[in-house]
NUMIFI-372339 format. One line per 2 residues: for each residue x, z, y of N, C-alpha, C. Coordinates in nm, 4 decimals, padded with zeros to 6 digits. Layout:
<drenkes>
X Z Y X Z Y X Z Y  ...
</drenkes>
This chain:
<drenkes>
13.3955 -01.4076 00.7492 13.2652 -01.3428 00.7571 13.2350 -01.3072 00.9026  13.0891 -01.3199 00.9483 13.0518 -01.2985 01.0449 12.9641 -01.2043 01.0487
12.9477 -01.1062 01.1879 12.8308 -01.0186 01.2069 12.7814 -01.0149 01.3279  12.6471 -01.1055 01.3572 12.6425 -01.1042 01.5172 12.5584 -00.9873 01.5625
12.6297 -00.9735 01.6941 12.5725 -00.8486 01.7452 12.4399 -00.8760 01.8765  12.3337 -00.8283 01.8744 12.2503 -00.8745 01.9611 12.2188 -00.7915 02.0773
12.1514 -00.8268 02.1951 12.1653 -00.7559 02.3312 12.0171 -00.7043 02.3176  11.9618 -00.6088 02.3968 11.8543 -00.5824 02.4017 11.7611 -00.6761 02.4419
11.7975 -00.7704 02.5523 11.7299 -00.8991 02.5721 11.6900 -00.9397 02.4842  11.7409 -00.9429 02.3457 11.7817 -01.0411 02.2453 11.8770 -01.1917 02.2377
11.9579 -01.1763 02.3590 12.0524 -01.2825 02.3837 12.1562 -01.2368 02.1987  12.2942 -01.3027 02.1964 12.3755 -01.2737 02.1373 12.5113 -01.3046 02.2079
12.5849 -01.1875 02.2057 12.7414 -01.1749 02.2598 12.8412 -01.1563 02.1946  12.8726 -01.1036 02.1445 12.9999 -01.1054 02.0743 12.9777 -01.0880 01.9483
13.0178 -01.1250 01.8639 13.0293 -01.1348 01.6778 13.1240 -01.0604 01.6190  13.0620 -00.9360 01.4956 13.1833 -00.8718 01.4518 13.2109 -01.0137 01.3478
13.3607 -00.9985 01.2881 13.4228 -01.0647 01.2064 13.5500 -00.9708 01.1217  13.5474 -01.0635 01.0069 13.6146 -00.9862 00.9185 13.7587 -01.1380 00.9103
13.8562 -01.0462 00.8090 13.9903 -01.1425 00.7450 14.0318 -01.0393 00.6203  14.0064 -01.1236 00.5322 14.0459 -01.0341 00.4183 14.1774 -01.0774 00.3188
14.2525 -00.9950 00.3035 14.3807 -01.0490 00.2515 14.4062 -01.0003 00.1402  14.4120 -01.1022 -00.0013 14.4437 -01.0455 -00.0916 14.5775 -01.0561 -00.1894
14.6657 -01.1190 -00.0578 14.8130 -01.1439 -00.1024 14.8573 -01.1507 00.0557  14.9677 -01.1586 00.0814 15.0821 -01.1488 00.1938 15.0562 -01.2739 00.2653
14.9986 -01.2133 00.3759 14.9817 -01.3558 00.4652 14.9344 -01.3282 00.6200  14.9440 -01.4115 00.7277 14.9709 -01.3696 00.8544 14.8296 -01.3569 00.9084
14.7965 -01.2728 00.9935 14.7208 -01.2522 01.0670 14.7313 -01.2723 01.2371  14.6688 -01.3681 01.3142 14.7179 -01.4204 01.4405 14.5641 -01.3326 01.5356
14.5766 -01.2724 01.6072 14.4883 -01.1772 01.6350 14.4307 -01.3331 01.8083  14.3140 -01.3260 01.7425 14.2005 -01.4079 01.8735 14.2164 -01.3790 02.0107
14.1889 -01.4239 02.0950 14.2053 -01.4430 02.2311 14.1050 -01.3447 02.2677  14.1234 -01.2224 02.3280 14.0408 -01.1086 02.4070 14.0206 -01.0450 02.2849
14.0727 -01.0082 02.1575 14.0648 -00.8702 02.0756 14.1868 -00.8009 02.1316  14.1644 -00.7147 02.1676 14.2843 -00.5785 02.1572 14.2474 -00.4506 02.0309
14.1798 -00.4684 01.9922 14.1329 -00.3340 01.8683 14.1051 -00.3904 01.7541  14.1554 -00.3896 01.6679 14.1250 -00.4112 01.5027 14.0853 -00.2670 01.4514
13.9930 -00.2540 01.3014 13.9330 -00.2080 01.2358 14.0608 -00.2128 01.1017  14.1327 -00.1920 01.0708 14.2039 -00.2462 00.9480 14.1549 -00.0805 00.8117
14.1198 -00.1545 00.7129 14.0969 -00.0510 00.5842 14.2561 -00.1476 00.5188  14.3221 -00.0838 00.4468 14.4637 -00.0766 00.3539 14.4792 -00.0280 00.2914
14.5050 -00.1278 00.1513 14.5585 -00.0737 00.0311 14.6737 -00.0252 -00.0002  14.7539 00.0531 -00.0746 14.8916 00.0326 -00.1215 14.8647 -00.0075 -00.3221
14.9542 -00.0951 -00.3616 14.9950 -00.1336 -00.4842 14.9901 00.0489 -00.6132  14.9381 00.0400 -00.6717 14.9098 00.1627 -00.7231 15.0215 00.1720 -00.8987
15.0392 00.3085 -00.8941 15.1809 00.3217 -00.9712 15.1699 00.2759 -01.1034  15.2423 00.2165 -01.2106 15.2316 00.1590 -01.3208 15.2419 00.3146 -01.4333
15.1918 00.2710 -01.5372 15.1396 00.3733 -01.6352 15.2922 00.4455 -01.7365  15.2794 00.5113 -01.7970 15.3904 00.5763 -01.8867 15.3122 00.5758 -02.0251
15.4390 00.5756 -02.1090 15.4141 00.5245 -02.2665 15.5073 00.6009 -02.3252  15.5172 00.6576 -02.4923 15.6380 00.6945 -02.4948 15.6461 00.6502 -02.6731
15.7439 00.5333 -02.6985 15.8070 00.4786 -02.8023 15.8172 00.5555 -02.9121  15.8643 00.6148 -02.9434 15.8830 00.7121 -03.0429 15.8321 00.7844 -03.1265
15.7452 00.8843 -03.0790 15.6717 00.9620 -03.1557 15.5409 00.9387 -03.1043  15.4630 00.8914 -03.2091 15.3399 00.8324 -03.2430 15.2113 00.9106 -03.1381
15.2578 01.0221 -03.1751 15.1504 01.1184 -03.1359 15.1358 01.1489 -02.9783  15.2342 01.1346 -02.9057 15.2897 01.1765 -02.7703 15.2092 01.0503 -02.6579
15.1248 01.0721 -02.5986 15.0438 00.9704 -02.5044 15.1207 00.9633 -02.3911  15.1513 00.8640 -02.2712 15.1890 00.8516 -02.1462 15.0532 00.8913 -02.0549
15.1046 00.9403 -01.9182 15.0475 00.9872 -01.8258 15.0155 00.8266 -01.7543  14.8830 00.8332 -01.6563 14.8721 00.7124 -01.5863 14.9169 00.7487 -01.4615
14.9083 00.6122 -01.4142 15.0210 00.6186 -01.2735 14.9431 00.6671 -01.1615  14.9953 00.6751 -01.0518 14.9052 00.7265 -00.9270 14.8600 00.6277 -00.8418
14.7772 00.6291 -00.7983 14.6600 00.5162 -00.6730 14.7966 00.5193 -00.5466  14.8030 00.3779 -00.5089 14.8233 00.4018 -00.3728 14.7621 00.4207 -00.2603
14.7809 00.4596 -00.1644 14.7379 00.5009 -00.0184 14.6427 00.4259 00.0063  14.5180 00.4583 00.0349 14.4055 00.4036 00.1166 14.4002 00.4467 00.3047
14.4222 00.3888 00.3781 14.3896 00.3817 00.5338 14.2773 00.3436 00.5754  14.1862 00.3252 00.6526 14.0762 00.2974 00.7419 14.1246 00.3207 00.8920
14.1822 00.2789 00.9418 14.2076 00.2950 01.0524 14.2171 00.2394 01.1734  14.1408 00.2487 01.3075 14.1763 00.1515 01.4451 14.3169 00.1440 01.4487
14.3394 -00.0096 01.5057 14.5084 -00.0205 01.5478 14.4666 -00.1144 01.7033  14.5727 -00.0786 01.8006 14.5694 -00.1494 01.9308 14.6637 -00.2962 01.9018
14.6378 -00.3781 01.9507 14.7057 -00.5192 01.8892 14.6810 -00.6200 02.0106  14.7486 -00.6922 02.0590 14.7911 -00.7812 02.1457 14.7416 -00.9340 02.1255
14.6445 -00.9686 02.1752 14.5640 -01.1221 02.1175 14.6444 -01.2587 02.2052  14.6464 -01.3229 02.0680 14.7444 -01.4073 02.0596 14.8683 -01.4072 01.9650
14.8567 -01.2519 01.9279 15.0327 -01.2189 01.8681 14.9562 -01.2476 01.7226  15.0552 -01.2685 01.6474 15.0779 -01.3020 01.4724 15.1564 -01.1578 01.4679
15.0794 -01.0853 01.3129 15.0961 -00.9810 01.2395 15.1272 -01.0056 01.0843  15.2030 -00.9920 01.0467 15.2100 -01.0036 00.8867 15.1624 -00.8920 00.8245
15.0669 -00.9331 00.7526 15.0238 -00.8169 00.6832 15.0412 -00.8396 00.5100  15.1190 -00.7132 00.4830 15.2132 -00.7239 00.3436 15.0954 -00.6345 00.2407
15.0933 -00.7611 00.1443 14.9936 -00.6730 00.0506 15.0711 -00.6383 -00.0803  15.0899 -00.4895 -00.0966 15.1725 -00.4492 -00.1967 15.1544 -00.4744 -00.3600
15.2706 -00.5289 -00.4692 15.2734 -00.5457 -00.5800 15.2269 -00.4052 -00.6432  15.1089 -00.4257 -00.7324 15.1397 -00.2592 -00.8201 15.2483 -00.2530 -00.9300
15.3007 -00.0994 -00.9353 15.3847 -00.0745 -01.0506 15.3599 -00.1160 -01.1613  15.4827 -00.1786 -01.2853 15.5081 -00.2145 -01.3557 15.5096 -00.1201 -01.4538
15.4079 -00.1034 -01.5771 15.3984 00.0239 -01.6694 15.5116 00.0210 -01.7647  15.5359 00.1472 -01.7760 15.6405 00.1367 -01.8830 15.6392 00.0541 -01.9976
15.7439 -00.0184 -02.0138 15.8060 -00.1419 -02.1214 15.7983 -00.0733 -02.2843  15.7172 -00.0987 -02.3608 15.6739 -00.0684 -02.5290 15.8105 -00.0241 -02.5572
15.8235 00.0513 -02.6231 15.9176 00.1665 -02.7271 16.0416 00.1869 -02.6404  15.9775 00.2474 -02.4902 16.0511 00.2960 -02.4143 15.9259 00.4603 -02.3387
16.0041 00.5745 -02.3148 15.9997 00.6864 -02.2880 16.0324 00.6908 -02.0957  16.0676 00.6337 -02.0406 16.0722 00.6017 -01.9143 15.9933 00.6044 -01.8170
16.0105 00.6099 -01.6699 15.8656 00.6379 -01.6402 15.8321 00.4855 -01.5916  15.6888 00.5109 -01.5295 15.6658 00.3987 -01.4957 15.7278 00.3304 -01.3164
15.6748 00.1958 -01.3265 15.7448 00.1678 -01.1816 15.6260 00.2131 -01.0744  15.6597 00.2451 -00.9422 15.6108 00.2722 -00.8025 15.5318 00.1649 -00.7868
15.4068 00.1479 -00.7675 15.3514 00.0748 -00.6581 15.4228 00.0102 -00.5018  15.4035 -00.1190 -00.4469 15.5025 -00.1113 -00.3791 15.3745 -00.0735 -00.2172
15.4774 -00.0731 -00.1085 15.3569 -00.0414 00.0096 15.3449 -00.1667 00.0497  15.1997 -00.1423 00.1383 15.1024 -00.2384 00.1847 15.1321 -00.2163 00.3430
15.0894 -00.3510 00.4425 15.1809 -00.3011 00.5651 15.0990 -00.4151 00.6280  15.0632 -00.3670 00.7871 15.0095 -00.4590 00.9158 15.1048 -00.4550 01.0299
15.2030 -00.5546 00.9945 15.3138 -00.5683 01.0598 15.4178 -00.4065 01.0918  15.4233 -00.3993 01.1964 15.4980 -00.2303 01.2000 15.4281 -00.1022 01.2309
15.2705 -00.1837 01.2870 15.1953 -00.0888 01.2880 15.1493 00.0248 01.2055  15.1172 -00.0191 01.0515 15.0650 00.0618 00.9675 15.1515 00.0637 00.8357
15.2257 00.1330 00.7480 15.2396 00.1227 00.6320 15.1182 00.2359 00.5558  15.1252 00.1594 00.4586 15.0689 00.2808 00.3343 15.1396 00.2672 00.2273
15.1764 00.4078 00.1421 15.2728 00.3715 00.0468 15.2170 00.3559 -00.0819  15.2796 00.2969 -00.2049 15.2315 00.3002 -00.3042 15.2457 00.4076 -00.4399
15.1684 00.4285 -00.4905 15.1638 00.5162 -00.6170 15.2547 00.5589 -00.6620  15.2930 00.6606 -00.7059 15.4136 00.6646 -00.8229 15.3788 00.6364 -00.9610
15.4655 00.6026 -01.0386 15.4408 00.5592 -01.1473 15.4096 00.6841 -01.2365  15.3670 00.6664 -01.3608 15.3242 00.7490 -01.4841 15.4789 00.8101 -01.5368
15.4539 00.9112 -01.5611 15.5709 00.9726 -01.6641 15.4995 00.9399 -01.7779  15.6941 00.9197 -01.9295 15.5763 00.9267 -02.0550 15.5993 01.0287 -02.1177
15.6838 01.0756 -02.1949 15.6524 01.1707 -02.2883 15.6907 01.3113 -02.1998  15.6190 01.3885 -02.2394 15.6510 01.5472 -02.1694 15.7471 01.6194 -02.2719
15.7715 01.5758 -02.3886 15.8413 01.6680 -02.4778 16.0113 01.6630 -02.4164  15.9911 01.5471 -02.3187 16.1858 01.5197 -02.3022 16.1467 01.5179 -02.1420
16.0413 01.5602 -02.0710 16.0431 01.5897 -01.9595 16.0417 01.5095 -01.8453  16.0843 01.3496 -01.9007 16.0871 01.2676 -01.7977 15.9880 01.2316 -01.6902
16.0086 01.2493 -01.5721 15.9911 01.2659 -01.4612 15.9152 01.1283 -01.3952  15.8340 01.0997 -01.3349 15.7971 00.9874 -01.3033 15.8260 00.9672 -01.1702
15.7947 00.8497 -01.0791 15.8864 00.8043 -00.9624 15.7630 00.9166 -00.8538  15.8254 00.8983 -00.7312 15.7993 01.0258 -00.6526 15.6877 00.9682 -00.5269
15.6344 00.7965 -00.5846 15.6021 00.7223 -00.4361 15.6826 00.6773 -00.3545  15.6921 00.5951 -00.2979 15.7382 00.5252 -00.2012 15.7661 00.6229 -00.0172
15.6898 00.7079 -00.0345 15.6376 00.7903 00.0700 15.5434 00.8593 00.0734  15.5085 00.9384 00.1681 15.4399 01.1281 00.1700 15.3123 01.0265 00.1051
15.2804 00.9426 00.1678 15.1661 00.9406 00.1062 15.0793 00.8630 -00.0235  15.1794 00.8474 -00.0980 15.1644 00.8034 -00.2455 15.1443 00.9217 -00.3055
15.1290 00.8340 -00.4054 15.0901 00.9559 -00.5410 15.2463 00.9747 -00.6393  15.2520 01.1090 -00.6202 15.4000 01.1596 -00.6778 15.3162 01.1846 -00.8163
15.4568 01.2135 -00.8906 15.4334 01.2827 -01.0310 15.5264 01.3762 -01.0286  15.4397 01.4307 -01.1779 15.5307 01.5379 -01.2175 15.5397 01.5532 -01.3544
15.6041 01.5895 -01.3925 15.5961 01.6049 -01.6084 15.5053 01.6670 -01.6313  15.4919 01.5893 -01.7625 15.3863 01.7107 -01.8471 15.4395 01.7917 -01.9157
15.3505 01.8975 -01.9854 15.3969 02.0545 -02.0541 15.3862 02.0684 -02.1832  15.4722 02.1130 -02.2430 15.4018 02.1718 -02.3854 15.3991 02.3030 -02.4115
15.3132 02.3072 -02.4642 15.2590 02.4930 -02.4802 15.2005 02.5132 -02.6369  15.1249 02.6391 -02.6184 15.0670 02.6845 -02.7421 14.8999 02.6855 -02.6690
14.8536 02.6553 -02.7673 14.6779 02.6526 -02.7564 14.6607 02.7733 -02.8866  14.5609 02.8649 -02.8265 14.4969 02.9884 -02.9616 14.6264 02.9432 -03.1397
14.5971 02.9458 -03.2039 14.6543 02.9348 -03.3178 14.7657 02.8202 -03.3897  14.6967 02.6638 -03.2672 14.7489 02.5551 -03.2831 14.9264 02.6104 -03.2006
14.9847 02.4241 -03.2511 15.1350 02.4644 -03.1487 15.1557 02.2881 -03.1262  15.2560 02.2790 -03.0532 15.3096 02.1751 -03.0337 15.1776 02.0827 -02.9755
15.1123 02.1384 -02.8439 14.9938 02.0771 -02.7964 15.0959 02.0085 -02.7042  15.1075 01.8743 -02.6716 15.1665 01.8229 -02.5460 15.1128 01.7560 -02.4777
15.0804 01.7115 -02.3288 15.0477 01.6003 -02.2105 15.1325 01.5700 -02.1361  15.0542 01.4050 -02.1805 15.1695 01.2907 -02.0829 15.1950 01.3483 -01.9789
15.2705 01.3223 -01.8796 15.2895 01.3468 -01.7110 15.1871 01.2525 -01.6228  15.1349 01.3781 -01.5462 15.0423 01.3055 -01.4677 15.0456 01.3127 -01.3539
15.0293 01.1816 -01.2900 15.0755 01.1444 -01.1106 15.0608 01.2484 -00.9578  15.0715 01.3325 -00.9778 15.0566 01.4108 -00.7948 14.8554 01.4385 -00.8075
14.8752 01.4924 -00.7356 14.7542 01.5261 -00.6618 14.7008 01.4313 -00.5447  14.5741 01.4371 -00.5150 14.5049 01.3152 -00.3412 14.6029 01.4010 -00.2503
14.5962 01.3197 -00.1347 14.6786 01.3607 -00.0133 14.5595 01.3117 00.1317  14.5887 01.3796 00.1844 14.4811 01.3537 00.3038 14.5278 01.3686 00.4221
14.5338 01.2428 00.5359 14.5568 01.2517 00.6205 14.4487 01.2395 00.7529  14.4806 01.2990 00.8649 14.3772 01.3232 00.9379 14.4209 01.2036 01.0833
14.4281 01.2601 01.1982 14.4270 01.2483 01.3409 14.4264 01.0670 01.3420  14.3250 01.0578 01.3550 14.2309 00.8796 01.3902 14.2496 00.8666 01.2248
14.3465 00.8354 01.1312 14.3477 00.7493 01.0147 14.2941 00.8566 00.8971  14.1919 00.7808 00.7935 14.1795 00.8845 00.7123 14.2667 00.7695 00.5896
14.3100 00.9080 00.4934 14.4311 00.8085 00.4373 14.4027 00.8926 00.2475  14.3622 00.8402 00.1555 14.4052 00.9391 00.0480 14.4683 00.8519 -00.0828
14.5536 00.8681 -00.1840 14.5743 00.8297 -00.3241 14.5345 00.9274 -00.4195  14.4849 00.8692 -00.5236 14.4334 00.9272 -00.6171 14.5768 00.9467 -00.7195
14.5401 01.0693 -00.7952 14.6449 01.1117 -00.9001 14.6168 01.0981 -01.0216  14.7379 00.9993 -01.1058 14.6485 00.9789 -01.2418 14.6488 01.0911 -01.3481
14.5798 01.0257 -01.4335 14.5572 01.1846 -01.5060 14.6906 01.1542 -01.6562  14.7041 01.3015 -01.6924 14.7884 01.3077 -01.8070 14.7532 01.2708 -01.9236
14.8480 01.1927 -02.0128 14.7500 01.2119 -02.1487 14.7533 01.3453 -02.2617  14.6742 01.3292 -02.3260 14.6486 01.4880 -02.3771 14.6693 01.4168 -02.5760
14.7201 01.5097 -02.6231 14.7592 01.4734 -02.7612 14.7666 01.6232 -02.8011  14.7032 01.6242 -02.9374 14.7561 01.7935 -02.9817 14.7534 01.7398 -03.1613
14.9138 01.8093 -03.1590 14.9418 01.7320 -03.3052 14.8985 01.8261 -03.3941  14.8868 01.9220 -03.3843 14.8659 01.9990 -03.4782 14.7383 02.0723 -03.5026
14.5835 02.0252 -03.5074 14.5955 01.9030 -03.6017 14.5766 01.8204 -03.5005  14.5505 01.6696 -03.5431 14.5743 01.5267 -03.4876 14.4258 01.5328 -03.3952
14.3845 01.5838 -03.3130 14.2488 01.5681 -03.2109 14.3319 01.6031 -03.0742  14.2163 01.5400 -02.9721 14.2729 01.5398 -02.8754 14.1957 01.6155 -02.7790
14.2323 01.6666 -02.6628 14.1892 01.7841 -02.5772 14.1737 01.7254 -02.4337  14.1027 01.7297 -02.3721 14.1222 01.7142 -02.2195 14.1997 01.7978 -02.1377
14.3198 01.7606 -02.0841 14.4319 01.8106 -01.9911 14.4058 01.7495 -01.8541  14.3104 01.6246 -01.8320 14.3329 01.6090 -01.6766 14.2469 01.5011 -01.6962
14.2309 01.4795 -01.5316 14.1181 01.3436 -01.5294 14.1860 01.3089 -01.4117  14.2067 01.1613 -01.3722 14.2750 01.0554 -01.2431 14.1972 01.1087 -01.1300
14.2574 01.1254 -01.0230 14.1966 01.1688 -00.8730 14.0820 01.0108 -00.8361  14.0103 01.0359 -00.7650 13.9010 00.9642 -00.7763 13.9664 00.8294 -00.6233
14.0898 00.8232 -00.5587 14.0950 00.7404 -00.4557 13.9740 00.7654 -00.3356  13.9842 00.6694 -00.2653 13.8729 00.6710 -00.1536 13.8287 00.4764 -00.1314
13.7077 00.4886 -00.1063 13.6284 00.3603 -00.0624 13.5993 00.2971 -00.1948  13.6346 00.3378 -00.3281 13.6788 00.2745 -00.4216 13.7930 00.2054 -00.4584
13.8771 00.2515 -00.3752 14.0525 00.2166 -00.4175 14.0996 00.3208 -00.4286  14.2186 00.2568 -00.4899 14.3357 00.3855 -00.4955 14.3558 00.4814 -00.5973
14.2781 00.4369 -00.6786 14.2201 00.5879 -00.7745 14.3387 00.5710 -00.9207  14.3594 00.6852 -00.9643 14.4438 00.7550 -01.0268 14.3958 00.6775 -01.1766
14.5552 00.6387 -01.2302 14.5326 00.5914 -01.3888 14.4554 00.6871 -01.4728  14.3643 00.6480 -01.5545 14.3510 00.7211 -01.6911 14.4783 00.7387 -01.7857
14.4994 00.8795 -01.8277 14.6068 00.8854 -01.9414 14.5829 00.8534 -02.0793  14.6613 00.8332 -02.1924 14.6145 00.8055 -02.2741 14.5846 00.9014 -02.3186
14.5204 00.8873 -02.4857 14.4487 00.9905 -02.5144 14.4827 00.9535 -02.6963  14.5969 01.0569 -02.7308 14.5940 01.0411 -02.8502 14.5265 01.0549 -02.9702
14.3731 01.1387 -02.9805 14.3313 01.1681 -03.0938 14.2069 01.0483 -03.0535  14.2011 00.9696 -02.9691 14.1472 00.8484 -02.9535 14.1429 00.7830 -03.0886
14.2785 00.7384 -03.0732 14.3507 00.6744 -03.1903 14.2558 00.5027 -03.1251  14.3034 00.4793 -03.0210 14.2089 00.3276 -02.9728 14.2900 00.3016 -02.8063
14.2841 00.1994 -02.8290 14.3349 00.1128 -02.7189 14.4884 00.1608 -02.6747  14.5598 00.0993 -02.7840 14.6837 00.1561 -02.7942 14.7568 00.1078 -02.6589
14.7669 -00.0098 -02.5917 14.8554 -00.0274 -02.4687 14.7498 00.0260 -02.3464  14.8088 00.0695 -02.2567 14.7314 00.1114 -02.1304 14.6704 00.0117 -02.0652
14.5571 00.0553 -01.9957 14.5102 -00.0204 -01.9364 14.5472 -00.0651 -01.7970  14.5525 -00.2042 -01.7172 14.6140 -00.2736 -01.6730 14.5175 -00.2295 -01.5202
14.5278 -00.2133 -01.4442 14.4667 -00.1681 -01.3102 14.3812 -00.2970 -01.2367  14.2802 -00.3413 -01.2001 14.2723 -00.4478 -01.1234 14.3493 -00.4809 -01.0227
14.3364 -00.6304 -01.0198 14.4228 -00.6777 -00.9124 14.3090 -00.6192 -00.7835  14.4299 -00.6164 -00.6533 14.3491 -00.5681 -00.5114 14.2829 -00.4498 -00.4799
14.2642 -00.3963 -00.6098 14.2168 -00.2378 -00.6629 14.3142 -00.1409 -00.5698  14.4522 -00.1320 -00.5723 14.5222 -00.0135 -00.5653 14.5444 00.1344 -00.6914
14.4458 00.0705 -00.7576 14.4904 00.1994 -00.8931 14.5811 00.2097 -00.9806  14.6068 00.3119 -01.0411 14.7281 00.3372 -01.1012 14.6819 00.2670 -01.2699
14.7918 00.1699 -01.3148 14.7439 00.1827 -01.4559 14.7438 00.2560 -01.5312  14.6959 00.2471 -01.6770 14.6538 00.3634 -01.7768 14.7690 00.3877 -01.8304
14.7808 00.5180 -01.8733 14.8787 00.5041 -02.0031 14.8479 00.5203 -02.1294  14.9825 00.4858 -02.2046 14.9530 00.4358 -02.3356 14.9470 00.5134 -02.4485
14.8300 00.4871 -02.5402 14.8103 00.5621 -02.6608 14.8593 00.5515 -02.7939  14.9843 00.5590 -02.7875 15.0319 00.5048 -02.9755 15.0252 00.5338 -03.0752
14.9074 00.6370 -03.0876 14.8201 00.6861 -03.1915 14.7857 00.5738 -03.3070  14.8092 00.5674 -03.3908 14.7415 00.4862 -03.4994 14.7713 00.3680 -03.4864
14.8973 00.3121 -03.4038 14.9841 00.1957 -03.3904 14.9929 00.1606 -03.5014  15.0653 00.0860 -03.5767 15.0955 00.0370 -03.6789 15.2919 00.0371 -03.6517
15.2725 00.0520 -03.5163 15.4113 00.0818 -03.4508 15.4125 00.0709 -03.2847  15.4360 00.2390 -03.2985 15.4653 00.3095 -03.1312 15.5399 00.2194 -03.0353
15.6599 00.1219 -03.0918 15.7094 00.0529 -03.0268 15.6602 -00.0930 -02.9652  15.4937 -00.1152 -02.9849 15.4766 -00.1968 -02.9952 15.3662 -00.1597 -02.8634
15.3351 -00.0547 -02.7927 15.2856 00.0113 -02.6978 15.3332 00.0017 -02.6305  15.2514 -00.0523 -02.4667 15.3248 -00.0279 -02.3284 15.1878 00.0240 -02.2454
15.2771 00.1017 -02.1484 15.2081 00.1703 -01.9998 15.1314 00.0359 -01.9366  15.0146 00.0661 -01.8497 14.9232 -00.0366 -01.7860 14.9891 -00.0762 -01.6389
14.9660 -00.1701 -01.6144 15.0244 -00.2320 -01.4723 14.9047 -00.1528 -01.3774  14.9898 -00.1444 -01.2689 14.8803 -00.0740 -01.1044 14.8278 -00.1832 -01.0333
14.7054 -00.1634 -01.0043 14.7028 -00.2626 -00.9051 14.7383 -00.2868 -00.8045  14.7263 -00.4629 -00.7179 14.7765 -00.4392 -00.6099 14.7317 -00.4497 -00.5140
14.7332 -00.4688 -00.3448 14.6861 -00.3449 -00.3136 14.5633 -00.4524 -00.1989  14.5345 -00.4366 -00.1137 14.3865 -00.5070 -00.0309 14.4163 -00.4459 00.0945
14.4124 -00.5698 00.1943 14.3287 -00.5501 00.3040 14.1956 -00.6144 00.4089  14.1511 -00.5634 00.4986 13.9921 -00.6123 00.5159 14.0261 -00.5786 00.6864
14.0398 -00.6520 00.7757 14.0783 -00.6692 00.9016 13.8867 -00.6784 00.9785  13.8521 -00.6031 01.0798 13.7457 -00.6221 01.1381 13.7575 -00.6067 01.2647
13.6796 -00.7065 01.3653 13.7156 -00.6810 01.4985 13.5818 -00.7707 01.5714  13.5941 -00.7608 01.7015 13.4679 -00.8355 01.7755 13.4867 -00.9445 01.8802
13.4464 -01.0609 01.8654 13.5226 -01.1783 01.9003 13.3782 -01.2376 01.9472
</drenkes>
């Protein structure tokens, strides 16, 4: 892609240009760029499910790292720029959490890390992965408590909170949300909603949602997205074991400079 830039004369001099990468592949920087524009994805965390008890929803996974940031770069030199796999959602009639997003990378200049995965059931506490680095989306378990008269209200585990980084790079992951199930009786409650990412990446799985009783495997994250997949609802399965956590997406980058 091209963007030409015009002089007040109306001559034309230099052309912005783009390189967009949506898998792992080299970038050889033009003759007289020293400054790239790079926006970066990270692979976003895979979803949580939990096998067993019907009623119990998985948490969705967390967005990986979004960057926008100038980088100084040497024209002529080749950069590999690594576009990260998203996490792998938890595997049907398993309680486990989900897998990490992996990070996204412009040679040694920039990493961004990827998502953590979804925790699934909160009744056994399991813990979901922590990100790759500060700036993924961690998790944490979900809780069970008492609601007014009801009992045994539980939510999936849901991914970390956004993270924000400042000085030149703005950087955030979205946190996915928990799923919410309340067995007693069988309706379901809102416990959380996915952090919203930035630019439109990155953004935090939906959890499942047991009194749904619909779309029993999680939903699968777009590819190049960076979001965390959904987790899974095994509400009204015909069998819980037959439910899995949503894959994260993986992750994008968009190179701009003036040539």
């Amino acid at each position: 892609m091209t963007k030409a830039r015009t002089n007040a004369n109306g001559s034309t001099s230099l052309a912005q240009k783009f390189a967009e990468f949506t898998s792992t592949g080299t970038f050889t920087v033009p003759s007289g760029v020293t400054v790239v524009e790079v926006l970066m994805v990270a692979g976003g965390g895979g979803g949580g499910t939990w096998g067993a008890v019907s009623s119990w929803p998985g948490g969705g996974g967390g967005g990986g790292q979004v960057v926008k940031k100038f980088l100084t770069v040497t024209a002529g030199s080749s950069y590999t720029i690594t576009i990260g796999a998203g996490g792998t959602g938890t595997s049907a009639g398993s309680n486990a959490a989900g897998g990490n997003g992996n990070d996204s990378s412009f040679g040694s200049l920039l990493v961004c890390g990827g998502g953590g995965g979804a925790s699934g059931s909160a009744d056994t506490q399991v813990l979901g992965n922590a990100g790759t680095n500060a700036y993924g989306g961690s998790n944490q378990a979900g809780s069970s408590y008492n609601v007014g008269m009801q009992t045994s209200v539980r939510q999936g585990g849901s991914s970390g909170g956004t993270t924000m980084k400042s000085n030149a790079t703005v950087g955030m992951s979205g946190g996915g949300a928990g799923g919410a199930a309340m067995v007693v009786p069988f309706t379901s409650i809102p416990l959380s909603i996915p952090g919203p990412g930035l630019y439109g990446f990155g953004a935090g799985g939906q959890g499942g949602n047991a009194g749904a009783q619909a779309n029993y495997k999680g939903t699968d994250a777009p590819a190049n997205s960076g979001n965390g997949g959904g987790g899974a609802n095994p509400a009204g399965a015909a069998s819980p074991s037959a439910t899995a956590g949503g894959n994260g997406g993986s992750g994008y980058c968009l190179i701009s400079y003036w040539a």
